[in-house]
C-alpha positions as CSV (number, residue, x, y, z in Angstrom):
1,X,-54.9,95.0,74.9
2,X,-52.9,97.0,72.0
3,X,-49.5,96.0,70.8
4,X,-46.7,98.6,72.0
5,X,-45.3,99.8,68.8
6,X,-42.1,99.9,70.2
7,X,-41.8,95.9,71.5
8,X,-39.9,94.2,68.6
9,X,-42.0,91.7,66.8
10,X,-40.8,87.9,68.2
11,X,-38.4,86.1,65.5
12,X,-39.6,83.4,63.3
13,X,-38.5,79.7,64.0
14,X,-36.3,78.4,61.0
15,X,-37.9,76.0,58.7
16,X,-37.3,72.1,58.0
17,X,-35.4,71.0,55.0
18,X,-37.4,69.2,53.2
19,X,-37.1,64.9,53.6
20,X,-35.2,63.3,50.8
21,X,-37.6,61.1,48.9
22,X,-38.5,59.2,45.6
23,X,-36.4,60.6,42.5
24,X,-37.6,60.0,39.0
25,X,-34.3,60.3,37.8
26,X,-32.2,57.7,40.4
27,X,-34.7,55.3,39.5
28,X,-35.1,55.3,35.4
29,X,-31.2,54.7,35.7
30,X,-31.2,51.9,37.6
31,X,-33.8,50.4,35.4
32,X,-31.6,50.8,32.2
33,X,-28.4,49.6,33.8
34,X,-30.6,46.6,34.5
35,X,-32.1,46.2,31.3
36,X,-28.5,47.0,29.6
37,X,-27.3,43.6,31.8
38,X,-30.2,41.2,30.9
39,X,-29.6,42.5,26.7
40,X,-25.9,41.8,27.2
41,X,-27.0,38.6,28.4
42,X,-29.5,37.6,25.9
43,X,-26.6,38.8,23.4
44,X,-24.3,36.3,25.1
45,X,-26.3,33.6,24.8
46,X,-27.1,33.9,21.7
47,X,-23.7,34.1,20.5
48,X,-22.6,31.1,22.5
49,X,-25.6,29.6,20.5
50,X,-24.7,30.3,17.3
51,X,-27.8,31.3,17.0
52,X,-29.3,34.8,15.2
53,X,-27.9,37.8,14.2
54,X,-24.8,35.7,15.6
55,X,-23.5,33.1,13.3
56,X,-20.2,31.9,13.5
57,X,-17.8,31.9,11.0
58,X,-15.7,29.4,12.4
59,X,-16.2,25.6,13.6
60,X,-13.8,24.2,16.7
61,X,-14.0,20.7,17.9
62,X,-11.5,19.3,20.6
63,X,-11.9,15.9,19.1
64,X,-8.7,16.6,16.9
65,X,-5.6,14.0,16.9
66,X,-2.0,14.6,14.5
67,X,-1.6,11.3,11.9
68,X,0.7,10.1,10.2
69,X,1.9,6.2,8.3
70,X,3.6,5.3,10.9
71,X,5.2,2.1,10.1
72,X,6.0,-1.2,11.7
73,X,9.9,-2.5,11.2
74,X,9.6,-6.2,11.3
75,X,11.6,-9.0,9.7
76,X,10.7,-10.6,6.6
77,X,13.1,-14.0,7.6
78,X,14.1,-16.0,11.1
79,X,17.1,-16.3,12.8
80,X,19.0,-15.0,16.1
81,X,19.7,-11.2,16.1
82,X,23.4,-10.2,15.8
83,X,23.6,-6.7,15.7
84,X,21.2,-3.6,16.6
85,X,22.8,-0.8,15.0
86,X,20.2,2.1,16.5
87,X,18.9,3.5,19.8
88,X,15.8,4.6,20.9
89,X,13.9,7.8,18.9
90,X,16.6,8.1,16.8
91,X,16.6,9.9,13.3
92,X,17.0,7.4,10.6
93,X,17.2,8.0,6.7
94,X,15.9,5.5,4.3
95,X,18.0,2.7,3.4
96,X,19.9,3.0,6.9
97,X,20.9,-0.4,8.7
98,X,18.9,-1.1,11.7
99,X,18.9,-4.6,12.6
100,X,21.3,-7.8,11.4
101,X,20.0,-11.3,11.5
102,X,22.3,-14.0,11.4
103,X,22.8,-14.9,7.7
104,X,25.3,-17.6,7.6
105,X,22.4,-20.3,7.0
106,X,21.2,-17.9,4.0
107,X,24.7,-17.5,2.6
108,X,25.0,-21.1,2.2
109,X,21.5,-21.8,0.4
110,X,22.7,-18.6,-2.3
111,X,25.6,-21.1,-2.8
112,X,23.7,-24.4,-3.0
113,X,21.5,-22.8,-5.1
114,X,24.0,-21.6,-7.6
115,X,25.4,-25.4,-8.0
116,X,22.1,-26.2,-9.0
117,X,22.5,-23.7,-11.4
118,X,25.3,-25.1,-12.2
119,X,24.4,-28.7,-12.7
120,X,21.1,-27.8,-14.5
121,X,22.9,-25.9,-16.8
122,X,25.2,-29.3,-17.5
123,X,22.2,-31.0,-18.0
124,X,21.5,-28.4,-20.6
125,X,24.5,-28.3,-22.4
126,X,24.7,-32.5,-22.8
127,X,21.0,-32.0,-23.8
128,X,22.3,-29.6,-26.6
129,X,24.5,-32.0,-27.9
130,X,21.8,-34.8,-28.1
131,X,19.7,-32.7,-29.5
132,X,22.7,-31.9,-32.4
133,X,23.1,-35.8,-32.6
134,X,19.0,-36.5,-33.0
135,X,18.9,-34.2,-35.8
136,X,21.8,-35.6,-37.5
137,X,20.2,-38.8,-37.7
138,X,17.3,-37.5,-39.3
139,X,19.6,-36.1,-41.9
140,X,21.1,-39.2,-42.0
141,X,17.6,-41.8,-42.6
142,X,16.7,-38.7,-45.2
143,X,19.5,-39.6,-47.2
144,X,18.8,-43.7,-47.1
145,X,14.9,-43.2,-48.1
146,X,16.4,-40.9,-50.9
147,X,18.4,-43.7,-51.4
148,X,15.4,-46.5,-51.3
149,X,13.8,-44.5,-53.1
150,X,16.3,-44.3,-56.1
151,X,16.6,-47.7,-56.2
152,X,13.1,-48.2,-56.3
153,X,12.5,-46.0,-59.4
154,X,15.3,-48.3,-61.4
155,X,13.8,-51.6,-60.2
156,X,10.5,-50.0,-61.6
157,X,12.5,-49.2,-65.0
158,X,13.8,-52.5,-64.9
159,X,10.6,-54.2,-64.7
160,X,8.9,-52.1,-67.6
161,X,11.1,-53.2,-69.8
162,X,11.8,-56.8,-68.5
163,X,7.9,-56.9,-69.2
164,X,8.3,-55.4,-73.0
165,X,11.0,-58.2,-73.2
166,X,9.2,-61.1,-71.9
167,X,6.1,-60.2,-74.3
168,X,8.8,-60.1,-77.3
169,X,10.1,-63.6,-76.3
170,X,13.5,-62.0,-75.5
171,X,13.6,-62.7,-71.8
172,X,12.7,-65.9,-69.9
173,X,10.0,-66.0,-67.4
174,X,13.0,-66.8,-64.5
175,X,14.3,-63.2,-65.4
176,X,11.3,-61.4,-65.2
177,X,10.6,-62.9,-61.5
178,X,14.4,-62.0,-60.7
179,X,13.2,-58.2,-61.7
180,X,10.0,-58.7,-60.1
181,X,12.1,-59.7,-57.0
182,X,14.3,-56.9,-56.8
183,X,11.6,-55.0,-57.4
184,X,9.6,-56.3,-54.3
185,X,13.2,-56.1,-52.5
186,X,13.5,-52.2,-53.4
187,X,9.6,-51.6,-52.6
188,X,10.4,-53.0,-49.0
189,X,13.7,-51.0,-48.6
190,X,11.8,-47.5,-49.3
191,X,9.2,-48.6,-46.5
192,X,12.1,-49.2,-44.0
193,X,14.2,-46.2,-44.5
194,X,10.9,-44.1,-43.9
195,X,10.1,-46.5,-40.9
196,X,13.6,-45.5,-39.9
197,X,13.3,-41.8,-40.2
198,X,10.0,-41.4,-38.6
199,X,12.0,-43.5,-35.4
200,X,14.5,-40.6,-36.0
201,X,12.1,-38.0,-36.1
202,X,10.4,-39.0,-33.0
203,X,13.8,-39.7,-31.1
204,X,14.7,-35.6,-32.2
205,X,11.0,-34.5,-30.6
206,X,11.9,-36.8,-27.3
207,X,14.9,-34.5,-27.3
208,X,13.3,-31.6,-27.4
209,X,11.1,-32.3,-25.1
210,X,13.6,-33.3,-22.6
211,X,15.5,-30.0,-23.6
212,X,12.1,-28.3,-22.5
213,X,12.0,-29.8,-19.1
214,X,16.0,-29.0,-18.8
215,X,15.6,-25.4,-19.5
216,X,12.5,-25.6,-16.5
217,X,14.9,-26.9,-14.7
218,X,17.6,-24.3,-15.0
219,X,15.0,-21.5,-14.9
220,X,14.2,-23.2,-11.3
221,X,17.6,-23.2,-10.3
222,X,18.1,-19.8,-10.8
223,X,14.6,-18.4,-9.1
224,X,15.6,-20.6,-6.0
225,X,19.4,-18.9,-6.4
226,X,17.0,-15.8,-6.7
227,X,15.2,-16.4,-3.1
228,X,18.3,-17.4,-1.6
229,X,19.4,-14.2,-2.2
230,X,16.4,-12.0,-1.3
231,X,16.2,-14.0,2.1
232,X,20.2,-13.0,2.4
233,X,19.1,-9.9,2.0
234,X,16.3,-9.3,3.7
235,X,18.7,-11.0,7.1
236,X,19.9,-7.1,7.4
237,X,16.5,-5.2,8.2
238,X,16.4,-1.6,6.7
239,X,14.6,2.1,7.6
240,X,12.4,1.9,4.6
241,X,12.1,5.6,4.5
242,X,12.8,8.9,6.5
243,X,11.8,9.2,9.7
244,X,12.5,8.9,14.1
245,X,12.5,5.4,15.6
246,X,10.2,4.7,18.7
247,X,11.3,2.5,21.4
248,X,13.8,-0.1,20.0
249,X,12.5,-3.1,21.8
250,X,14.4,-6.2,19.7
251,X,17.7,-7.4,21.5
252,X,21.1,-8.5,20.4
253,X,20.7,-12.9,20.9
254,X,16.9,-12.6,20.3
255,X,15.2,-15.3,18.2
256,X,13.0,-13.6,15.8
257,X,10.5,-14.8,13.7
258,X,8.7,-13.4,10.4
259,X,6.5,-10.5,11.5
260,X,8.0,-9.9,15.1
261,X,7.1,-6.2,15.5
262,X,10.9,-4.5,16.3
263,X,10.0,-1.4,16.3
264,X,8.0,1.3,14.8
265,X,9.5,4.4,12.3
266,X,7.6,7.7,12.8
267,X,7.1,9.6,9.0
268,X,8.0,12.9,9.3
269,X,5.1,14.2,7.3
270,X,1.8,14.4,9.5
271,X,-1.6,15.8,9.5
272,X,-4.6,16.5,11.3
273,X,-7.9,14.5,11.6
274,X,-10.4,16.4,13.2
275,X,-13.7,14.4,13.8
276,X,-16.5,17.7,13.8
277,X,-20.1,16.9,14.8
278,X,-22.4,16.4,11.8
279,X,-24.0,19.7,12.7
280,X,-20.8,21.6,12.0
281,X,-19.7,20.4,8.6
282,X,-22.5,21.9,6.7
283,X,-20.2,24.9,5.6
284,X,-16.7,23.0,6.0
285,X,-15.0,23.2,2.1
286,X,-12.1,21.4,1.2
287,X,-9.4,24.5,1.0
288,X,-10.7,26.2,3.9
289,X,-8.0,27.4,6.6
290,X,-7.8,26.2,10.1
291,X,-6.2,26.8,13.0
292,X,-4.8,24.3,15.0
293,X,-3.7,24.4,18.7
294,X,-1.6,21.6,20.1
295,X,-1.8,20.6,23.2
296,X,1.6,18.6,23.6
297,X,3.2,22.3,22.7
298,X,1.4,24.2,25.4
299,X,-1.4,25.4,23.1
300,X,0.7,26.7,20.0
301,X,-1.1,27.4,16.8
302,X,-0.1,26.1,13.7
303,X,-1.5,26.6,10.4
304,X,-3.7,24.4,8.0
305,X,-6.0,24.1,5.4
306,X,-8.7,21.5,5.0
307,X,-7.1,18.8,2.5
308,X,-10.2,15.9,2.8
309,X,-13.7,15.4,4.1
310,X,-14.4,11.9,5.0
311,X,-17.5,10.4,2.7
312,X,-19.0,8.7,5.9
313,X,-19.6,9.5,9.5
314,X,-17.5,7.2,11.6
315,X,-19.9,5.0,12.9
316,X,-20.2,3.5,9.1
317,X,-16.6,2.2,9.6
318,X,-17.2,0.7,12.9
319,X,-17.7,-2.9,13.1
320,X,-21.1,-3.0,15.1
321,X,-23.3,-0.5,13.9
322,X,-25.0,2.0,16.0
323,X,-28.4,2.0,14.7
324,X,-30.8,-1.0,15.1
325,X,-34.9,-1.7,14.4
326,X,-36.0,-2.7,17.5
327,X,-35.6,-1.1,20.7
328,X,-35.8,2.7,22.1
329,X,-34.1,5.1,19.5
330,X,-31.9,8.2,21.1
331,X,-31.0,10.6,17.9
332,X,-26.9,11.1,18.8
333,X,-24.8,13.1,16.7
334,X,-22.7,11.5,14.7
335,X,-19.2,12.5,13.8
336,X,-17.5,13.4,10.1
337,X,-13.5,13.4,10.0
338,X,-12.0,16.0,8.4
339,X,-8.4,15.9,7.3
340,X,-6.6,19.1,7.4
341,X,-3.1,19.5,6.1
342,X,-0.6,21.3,7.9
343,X,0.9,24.3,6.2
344,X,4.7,24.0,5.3
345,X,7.6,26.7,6.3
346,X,6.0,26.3,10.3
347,X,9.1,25.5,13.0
348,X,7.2,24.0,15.3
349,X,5.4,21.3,12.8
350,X,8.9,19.7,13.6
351,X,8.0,18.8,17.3
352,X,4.8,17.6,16.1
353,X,4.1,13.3,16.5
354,X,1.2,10.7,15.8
355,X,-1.3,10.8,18.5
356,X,-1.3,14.7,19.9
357,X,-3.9,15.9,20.9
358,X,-5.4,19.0,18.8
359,X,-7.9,21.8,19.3
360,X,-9.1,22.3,15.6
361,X,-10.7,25.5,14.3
362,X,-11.8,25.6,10.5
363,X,-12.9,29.4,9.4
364,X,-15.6,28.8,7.4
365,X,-15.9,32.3,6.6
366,X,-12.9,32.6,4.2
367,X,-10.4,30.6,2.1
């Protein structure tokens, strides 16, 4: 059977679009945003490391506390308290009155000791005066062996020529032992008068001796008139420099002691000890900046620059050592203080106290 020309050929059916399917391009994108994330993480790692091609040019440790002297007011005498002058966290300057003691009892021993004085200087004065009268008598027994002596040399003239004399037949023997007598008589006297002056010599070194003890004796006097008066003055207690007051814990009527700890005066200059692992101090410098973030100010940042680096790690300057020879050993990092001074001309070093904590950063990359 032949096709009729004239029936219209039947229409086509309309094709299928094709099924979506696997894409090159879809899927080498998903494979770099995946490797992008694992480099950025490697690269974070490594930075949080420290280690290669991130170093860090800075070194922070948490283990940061602001110093200062702080120093202890105590008494340097007993007694009863009389007055307190100040309140609690006060301002002070140095020299200021804080405390009175009762100083009637040290009153009286500046007076008792300034009668000693007194009477030791007495002492002194009558001792002058013997002294004056000791050396007068040596004077004196001078003169009588001069004296002795004298008449010595003319009952020695006498004699020579009583002698000639009696060999000439001039003289009798009875006048020769007259001379001889006198003589003998003028001999003697010369022995006492220097018997007599070397008494009179020894009573003037007695005298000065004495006078030696005497002047001990004032000097005495007047260091215990000298104490008396330190311990009067020590009875009113002092700020011995600038500085805020803690708690003021002493009480008018309390019975203190030498030592009692009052209270304590807060220096207004402080600084920063930062104790860094040993690993982190390799490229710490003294000069270095730093950073500092306080904690008692809401994390504020101050300033600094290290001042000091400590020439042990702290476990030197602990009383029982850390490392022993026997037993299991477990390597722990030790710590190094570093002082860091606080840079002047900042408000808020004002606010700052003993005892806050600190987060420290040093920039070892630059000055």
């Amino acid at each position: 059977m032949t096709d009729d020309p004239k029936t219209p050929a039947p229409a086509e059916a309309p094709t299928a679009p094709p099924e979506e399917g696997w894409k090159p391009e879809q899927s080498r994108g998903r494979i770099l945003l995946f490797g992008s994330l694992v480099l950025v993480g490697a690269l974070a790692i490594l930075y949080a490391w420290g280690l290669p091609p991130f170093r860090p040019a800075s070194q922070t440790t948490d283990n940061a506390y602001v110093r200062g002297q702080t120093t202890i007011i105590a008494p340097q005498v007993g007694g009863y308290v009389t007055e307190v002058l100040v309140q609690d966290f006060e301002r002070v300057k140095a020299g200021q009155l804080l405390v009175r003691i009762d100083d009637r009892i040290y009153r009286e021993r500046v007076a008792q000791g300034a009668a000693s004085v007194a009477a030791q200087s007495a002492n002194l004065d009558n001792s002058a005066q013997s002294l004056r009268s000791a050396e007068a008598q040596v004077r004196l027994q001078d003169a009588a062996t001069a004296s002795a002596r004298a008449q010595l040399a003319r009952a020695q003239a006498d004699m020579r020529r009583v002698n000639e004399l009696v060999d000439a037949g001039s003289v009798s023997l009875r006048e020769r032992d007259q001379t001889l007598a006198a003589l003998r008589q003028a001999e003697a006297a010369v022995r006492q008068a220097e018997a007599q002056r070397a008494i009179a010599a020894e009573q003037l070194r007695s005298v000065g001796v004495g006078r030696g003890g005497l002047e001990a004796g004032v000097a005495n006097a007047k260091a215990q008139r000298e104490l008396a008066g330190i311990d009067l003055q020590n009875s009113a207690i002092r700020a011995p420099r600038d500085g805020r007051l803690s708690e003021v814990s002493v009480r008018v009527g309390q019975l203190v002691s030498p030592g009692t700890q009052l209270m304590y005066l807060v220096p207004e200059r402080h600084w920063v000890v930062a104790n860094f692992k040993e690993t982190q101090t390799a490229g710490i410098r003294i000069g270095q900046s730093a950073t500092l973030r306080i904690d008692a100010l809401g994390g504020a940042k101050l300033k600094g620059h290290v001042e000091r680096i400590a020439p042990a790690a702290g476990s030197e300057f602990s009383i029982i050592k850390p490392d022993t020879g026997s037993g299991n050993f477990v390597k722990v990092p030790q710590r190094i203080a570093v002082r860091i001074r606080i840079d002047d001309g900042q408000a808020l070093s004002q606010r700052l106290g003993p005892g806050m904590s600190v987060v420290a950063t040093v920039h070892t990359g630059r000055p």
